[in-house]
C-alpha positions as YAML, in Angstrom:
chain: A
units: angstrom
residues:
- id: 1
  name: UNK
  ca: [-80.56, -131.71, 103.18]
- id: 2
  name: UNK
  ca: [-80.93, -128.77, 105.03]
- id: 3
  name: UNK
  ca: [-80.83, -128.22, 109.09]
- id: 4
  name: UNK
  ca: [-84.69, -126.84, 108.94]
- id: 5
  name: UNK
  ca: [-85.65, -130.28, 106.84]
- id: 6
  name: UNK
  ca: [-83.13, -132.75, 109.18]
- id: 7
  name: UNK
  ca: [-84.82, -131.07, 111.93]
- id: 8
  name: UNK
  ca: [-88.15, -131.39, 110.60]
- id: 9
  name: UNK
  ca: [-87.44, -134.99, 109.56]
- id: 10
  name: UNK
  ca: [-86.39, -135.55, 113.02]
- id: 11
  name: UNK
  ca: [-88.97, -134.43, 114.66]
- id: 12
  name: UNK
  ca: [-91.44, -136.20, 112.62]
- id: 13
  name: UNK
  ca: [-89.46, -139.55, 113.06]
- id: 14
  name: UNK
  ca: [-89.80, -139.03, 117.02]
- id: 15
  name: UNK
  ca: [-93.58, -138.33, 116.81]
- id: 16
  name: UNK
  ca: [-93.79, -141.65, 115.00]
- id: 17
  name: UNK
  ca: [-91.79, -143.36, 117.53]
- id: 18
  name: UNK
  ca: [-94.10, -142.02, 120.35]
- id: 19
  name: UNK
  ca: [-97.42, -143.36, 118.99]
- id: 20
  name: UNK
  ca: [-97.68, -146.12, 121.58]
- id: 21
  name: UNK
  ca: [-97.15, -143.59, 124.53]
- id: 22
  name: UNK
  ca: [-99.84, -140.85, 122.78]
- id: 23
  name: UNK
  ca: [-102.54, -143.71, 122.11]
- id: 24
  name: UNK
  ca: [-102.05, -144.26, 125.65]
- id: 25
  name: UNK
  ca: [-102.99, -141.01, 126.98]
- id: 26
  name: UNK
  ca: [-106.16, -140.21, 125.11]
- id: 27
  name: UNK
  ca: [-107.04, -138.82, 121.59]
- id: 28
  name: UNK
  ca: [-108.25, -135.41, 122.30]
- id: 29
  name: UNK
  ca: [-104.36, -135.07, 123.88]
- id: 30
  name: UNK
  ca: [-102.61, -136.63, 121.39]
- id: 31
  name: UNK
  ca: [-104.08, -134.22, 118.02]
- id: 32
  name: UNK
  ca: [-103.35, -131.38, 120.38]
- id: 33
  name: UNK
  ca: [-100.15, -132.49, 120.78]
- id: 34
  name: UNK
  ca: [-99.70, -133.04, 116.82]
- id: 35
  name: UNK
  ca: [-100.94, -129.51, 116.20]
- id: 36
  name: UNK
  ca: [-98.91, -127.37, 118.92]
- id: 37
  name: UNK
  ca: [-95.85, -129.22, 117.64]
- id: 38
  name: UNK
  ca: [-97.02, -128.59, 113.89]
- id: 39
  name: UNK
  ca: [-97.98, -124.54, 114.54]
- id: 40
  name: UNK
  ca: [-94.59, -124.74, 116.60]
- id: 41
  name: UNK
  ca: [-92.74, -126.23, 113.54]
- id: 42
  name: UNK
  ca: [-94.23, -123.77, 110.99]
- id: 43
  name: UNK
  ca: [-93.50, -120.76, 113.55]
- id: 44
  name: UNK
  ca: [-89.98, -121.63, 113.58]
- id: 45
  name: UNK
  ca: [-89.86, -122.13, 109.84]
- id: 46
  name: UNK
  ca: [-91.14, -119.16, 108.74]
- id: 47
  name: UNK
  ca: [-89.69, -116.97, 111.82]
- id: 48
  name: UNK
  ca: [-87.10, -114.66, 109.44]
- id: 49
  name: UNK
  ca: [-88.12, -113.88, 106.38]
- id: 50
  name: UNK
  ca: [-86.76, -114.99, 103.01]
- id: 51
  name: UNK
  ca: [-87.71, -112.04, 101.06]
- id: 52
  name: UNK
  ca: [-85.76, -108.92, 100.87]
- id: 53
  name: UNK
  ca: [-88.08, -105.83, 100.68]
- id: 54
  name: UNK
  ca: [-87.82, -102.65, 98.67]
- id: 55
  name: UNK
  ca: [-88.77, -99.12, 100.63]
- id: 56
  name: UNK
  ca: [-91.94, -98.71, 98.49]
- id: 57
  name: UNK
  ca: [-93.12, -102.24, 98.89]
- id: 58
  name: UNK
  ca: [-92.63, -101.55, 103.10]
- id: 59
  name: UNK
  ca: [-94.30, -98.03, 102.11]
- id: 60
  name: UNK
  ca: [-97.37, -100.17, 100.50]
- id: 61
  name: UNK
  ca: [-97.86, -102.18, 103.41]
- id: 62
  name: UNK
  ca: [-98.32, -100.01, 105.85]
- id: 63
  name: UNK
  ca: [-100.82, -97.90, 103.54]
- id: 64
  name: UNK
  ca: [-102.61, -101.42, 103.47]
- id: 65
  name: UNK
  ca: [-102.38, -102.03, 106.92]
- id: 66
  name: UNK
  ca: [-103.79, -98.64, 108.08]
- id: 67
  name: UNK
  ca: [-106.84, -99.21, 105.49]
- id: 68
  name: UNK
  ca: [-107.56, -101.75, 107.21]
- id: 69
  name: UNK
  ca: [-107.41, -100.52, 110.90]
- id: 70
  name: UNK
  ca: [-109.32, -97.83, 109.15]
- id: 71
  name: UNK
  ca: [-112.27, -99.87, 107.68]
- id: 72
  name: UNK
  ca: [-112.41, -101.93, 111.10]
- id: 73
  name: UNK
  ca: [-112.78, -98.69, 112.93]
- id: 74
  name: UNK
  ca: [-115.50, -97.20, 110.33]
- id: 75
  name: UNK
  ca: [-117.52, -100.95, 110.51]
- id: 76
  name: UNK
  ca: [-117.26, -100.93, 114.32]
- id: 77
  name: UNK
  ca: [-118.49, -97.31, 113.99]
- id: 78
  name: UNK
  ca: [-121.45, -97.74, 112.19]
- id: 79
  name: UNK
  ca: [-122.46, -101.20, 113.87]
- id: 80
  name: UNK
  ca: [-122.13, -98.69, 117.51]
- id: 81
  name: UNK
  ca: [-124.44, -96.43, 115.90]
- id: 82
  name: UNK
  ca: [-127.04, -98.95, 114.49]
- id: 83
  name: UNK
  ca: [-127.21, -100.52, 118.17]
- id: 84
  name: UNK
  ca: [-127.64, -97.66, 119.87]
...
């Protein structure tokens, strides 16, 4: 096994073992609990990234990425202008 998945494992094996003390303290508490310790888990996981990238696919991202700012600008444009 890895470190991420004995961590993981870990982690999940202590959230079992503090089921008692959760039910204890309320519902709403305890599934907020479960998810900041999920996003948390994720987060970490996928905090470097696996994939190596070529120039042109960094080059393709960006062009994405400023179409989009570009369409949200247009669409925030044109909803100003129907408003006013």
């Amino acid at each position: 096994m890895s470190s991420d998945n004995i961590e993981n494992y870990q982690e999940t094996k202590n959230m079992v073992e503090h089921v008692d003390e959760i039910s204890e303290k309320g519902r709403i508490s305890s599934v907020l609990k479960r998810w900041r310790t999920a996003i948390h888990n994720i987060n970490k996981k996928y905090s470097k990234p696996r994939l190596k990238m070529t120039p042109l696919v960094k080059v393709s991202l960006l062009a994405l990425r400023l179409y989009l700012i570009l369409l949200v600008i247009i669409l925030s444009y044109k909803f100003y202008t129907m408003v006013m």
